[in-house]
N, C-alpha and C positions, 0 to 999 in steps of 0.2 A: 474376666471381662470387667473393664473399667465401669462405675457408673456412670451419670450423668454427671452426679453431685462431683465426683475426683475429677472428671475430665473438665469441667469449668474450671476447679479448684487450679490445676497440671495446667491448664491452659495460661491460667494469668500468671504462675509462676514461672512459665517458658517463657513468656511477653518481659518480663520484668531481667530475667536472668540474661535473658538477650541484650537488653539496654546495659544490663553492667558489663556485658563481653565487649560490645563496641565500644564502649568508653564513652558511653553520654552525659552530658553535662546540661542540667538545666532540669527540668521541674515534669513529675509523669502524672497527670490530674486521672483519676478512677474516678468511674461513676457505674452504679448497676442500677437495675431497677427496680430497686425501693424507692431512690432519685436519694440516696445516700453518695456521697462521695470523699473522697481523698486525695492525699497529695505526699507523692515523693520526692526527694530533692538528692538529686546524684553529680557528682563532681568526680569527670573521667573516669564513670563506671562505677564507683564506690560511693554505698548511701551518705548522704549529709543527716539529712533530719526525715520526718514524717508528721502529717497534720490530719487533723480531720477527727469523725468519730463525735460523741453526744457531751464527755464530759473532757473537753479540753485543759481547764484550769484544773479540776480535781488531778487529771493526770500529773499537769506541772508538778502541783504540790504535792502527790505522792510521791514521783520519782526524787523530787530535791529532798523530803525529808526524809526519806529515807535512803538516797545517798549522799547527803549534804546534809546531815543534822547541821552540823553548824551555822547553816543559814536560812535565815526566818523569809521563805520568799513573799511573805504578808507583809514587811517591813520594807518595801521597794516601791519607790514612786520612778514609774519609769519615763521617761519623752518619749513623745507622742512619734512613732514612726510610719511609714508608708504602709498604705491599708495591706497591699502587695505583702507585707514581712509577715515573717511568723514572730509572731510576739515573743512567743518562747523560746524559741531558737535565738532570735537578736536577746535575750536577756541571759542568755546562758552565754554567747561568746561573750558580753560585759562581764560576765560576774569570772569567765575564764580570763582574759586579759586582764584585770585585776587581781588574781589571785585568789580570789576570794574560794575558787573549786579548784584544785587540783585535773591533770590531763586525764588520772586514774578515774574519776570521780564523773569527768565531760564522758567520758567513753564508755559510762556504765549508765547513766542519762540517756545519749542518743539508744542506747543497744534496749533497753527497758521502755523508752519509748514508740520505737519503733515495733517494736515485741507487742505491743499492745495495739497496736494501729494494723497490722499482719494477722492478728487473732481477728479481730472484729472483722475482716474483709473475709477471712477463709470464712467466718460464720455467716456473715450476710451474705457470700456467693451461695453459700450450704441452703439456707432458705429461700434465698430466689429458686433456685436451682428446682429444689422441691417442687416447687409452685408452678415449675413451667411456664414461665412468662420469660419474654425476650426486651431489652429494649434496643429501640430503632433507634437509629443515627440520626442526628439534629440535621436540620436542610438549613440550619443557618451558615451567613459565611464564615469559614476558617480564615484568620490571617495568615502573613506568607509563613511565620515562623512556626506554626502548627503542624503538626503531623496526628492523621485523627486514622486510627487505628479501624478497620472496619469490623464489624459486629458477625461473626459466622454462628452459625449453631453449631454446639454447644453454649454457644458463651452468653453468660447476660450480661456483662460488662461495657463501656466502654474507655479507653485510655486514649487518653493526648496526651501529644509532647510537644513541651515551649522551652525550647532552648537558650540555653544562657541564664535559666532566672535563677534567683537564689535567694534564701530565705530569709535573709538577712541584710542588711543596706552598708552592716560594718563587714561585710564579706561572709568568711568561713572559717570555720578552724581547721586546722593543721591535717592533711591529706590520709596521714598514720593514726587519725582520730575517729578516722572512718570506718564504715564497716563492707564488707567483703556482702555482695548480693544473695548469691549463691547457699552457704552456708548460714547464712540469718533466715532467709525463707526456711531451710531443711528442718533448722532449730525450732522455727515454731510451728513448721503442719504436725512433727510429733507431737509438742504441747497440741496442738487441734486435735489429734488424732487420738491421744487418749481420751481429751474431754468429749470427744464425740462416743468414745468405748463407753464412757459413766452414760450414757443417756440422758448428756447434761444439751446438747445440740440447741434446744432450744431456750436454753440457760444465758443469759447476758451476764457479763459477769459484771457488767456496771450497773445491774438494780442491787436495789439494799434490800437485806432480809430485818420482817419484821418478827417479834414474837405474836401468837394470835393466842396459844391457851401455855399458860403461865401455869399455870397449876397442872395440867396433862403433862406437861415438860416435864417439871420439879419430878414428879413420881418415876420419870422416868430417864435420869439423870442420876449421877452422883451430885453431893454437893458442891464439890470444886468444880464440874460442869457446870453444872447450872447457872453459878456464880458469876465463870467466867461470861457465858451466854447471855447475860441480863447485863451485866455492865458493857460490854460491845455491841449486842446488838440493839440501836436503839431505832431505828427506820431512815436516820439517815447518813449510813456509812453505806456505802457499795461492800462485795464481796472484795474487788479490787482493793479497796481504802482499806479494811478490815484485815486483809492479808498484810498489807506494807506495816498498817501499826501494830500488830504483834509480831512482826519478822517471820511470816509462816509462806510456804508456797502457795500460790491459789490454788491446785487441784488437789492440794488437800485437805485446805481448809475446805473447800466445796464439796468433798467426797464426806468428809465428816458429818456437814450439816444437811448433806441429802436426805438422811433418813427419817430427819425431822419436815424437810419440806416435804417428804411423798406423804406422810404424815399428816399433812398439815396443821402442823404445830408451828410450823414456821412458813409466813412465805414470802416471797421476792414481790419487790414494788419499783418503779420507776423513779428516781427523784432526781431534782433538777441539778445543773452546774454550780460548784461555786461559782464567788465574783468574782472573775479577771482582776488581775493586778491594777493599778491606780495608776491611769496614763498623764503626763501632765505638760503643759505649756511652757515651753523654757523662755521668759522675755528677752527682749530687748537688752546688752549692756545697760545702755543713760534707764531702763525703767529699773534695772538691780541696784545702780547705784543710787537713786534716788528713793528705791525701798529701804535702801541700806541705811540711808539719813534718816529715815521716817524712824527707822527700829532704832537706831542709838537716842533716836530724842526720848522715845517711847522710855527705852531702858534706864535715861537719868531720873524720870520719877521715880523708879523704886529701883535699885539695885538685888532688892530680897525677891529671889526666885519664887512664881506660884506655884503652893500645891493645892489640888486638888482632891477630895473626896468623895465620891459615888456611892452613897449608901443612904438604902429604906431607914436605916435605923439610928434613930436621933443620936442617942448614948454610943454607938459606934463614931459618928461624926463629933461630938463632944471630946471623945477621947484624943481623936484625931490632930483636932484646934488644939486640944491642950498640947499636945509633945511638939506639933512641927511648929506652932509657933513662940514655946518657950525654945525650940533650937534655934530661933533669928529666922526663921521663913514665914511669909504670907501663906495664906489657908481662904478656901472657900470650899464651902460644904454644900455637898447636891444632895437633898435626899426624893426629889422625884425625877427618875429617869426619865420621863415622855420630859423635861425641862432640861436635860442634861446634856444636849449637845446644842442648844441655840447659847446656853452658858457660857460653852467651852469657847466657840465661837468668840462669843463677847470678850470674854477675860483671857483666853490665849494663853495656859498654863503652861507649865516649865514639865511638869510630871502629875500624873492621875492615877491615884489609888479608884479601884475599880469592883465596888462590890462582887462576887459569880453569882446570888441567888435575891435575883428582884422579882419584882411582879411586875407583869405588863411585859418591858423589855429587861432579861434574863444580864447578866455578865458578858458572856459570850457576842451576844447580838448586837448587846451596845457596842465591846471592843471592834466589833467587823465595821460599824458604823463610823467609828472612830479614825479607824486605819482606813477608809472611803474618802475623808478629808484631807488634804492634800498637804496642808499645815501641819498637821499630827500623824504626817507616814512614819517621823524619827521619832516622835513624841513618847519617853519609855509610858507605858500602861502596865501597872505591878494590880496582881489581882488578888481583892482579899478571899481567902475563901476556909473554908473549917476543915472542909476535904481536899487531899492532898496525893492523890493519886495519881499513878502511871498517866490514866486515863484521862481525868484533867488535865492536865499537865499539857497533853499531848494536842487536845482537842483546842485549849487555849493560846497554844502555840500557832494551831492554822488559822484561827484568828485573827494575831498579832500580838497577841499579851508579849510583854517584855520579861518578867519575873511573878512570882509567887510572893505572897506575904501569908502566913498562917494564922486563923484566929485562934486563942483570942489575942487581942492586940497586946505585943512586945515592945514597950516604949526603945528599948534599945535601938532591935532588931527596926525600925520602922526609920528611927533618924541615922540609921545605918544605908536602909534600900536610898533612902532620900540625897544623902552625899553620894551614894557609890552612881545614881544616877545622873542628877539635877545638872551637872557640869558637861555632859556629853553630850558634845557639838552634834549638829545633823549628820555633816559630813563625815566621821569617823561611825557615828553607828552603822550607817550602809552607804560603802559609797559607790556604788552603783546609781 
């Protein structure tokens, strides 16, 4: 005998499986009653994309990095498109018609995407479901292009359908890029269906787990556990985030660290989205070419590229003056953060060496800050740091850092990053 919990679950994947048999085209909005809702986008039955859910950008940035290491999606100022798009999906067909991803690479994106947007729906039906609550049908008006699904028991759910729409303003990609309905549902109630066996149910997989007793751990750990545990989890990776950056499956990673959460040695917290990409105003021709005149006048005062220094520490910034300006470059040294971006602002450098460990505002925080300004999307940010790890690395990356520099300072190595940089147009770093 079915439960309640499958037969909602069987329900909305019959409603869905139906829409890819007839071959619909256009846009299926979900909503249950958490007042949680989604959106899927199907082109003649085969899914396009999927939206919705708590941490949209973190999703972006997991799935591109880790199937598109090569591209830094922190380093993307994108134009501003119709409220209607899915940001993400219009930034992936740019970066697909550019080249920039491979088809292999589009088609493991929407499938990883959609995988996680399918997870989060079977679990939120799972807990409505529990709860026995139903939501009523809106008495508002439907327009003519809507088809509103009515609400029976079992079901908490409601679905529309708006045909025609699509998530994107530059269209879609390529029909063989899409994914098959049917068969993407089955693939992931099994992923639900195990984590439902762990008695993880009420487990989000998008909270971060934090450490609560460090020393109860230690004793009960190996060392290279422990190690590894302390450097990943710091309270604001999700399990999600934490699976993609060590290349591990989530229901393993989760099954691993369950023992410590019933424990409570470890536990899961909620924490926010990152920041959405940097959307930006594209002018006017006559106002580009008139900025253009403003920038070449600008440029004849000094031909010597600025760099930039970001560091608490005087003798760090001293070192700095001394090599880039005995190589022919201008220099301006920042050594208080909370002053370091009304600076940049002012002087408009070429490139910004980037302390990682200040006080007040950290490496990291200033870079996010950095890549928020619309001037400095291309702008390379080389980060100095002592530590030089996977995990920096990785974390400075979803920031926007451009490169590493290692302490202590290598006068070589330093007017090496400065040339291999300083020359690199906007337009060839991302041309997106």
């Amino acid at each position: 005998m079915k439960t309640r919990v499958e037969s909602t679950s069987n329900s909305l994947s019959a409603k869905l499986v139906r829409y890819g048999q007839e071959k619909f085209t256009g846009r299926l909005d979900l909503k249950v009653s958490t007042a949680q809702q989604w959106s899927f986008y199907l082109s003649y039955g085969r899914l396009v994309w999927a939206s919705g859910s708590v941490h949209p950008t973190r999703r972006w940035c997991r799935q591109i990095l880790y199937h598109c290491p090569e591209v830094n999606p922190n380093r993307i100022a994108l134009k501003k498109i119709e409220p209607e798009s899915c940001w993400d999906y219009h930034l992936m067909v740019l970066l697909a018609r550019k080249r920039m991803i491979n088809p292999q690479q589009t088609v493991v994106v929407i499938k990883g995407t959609v995988a996680e947007i399918l997870f989060d729906i079977f679990q939120s039906l799972t807990l409505v479901s529990r709860e026995k609550t139903l939501i009523q049908p809106s008495n508002d008006s439907v327009s003519s292009n809507t088809i509103e699904t009515t609400v029976k028991k079992p079901d908490n759910f409601l679905l529309n359908a708006q045909l025609g729409v699509r998530p994107s303003i530059q269209g879609i990609l390529p029909q063989t890029w899409m994914l098959e309905v049917e068969p993407t549902i089955k693939q992931v109630q099994q992923v639900w269906q195990q984590w439902s066996e762990m008695g993880l149910e009420d487990v989000s997989p998008d909270l971060a787990p934090v450490l609560l007793q460090k020393s109860a751990l230690q004793q009960q750990t190996s060392v290279a556990t422990y190690k590894n545990l302390v450097t990943l989890i710091n309270g604001k990776r999700t399990l999600r985030d934490i699976a993609a950056l060590i290349k591990r499956d989530l229901l393993l990673l989760t099954r691993s660290l369950n023992p410590y959460i019933q424990k409570q040695l470890i536990e899961l917290v909620e924490v926010p989205d990152l920041i959405a990409p940097f959307f930006v105003d594209i002018p006017a021709k006559a106002d580009i070419s008139t900025q253009n005149s403003q920038t070449q006048k600008s440029h004849k005062k000094s031909d010597q590229p600025l760099i930039v220094c970001i560091d608490d520490h005087p003798q760090t910034c001293k070192i700095m003056k001394d090599v880039i300006q005995s190589a022919g470059y201008r220099f301006l040294g920042i050594q208080d953060s909370i002053k370091a971006l009304p600076l940049l602002l002012k002087h408009k450098p070429d490139l910004i060496f980037l302390d990682l460990v200040m006080p007040i505002v950290n490496g990291y925080e200033m870079c996010a800050q950095i890549r928020r300004v619309s001037m400095f999307a291309n702008t390379p940010v080389i980060i100095l740091t002592a530590k030089d790890g996977i995990v920096d690395r990785v974390r400075a990356r979803i920031v926007g850092a451009t490169d590493f520099l290692t302490k202590p300072i290598d006068n070589q190595k330093v007017v090496a990053k400065v040339r291999k940089y300083h020359t690199t147009s906007p337009s060839k770093t991302d041309p997106v």
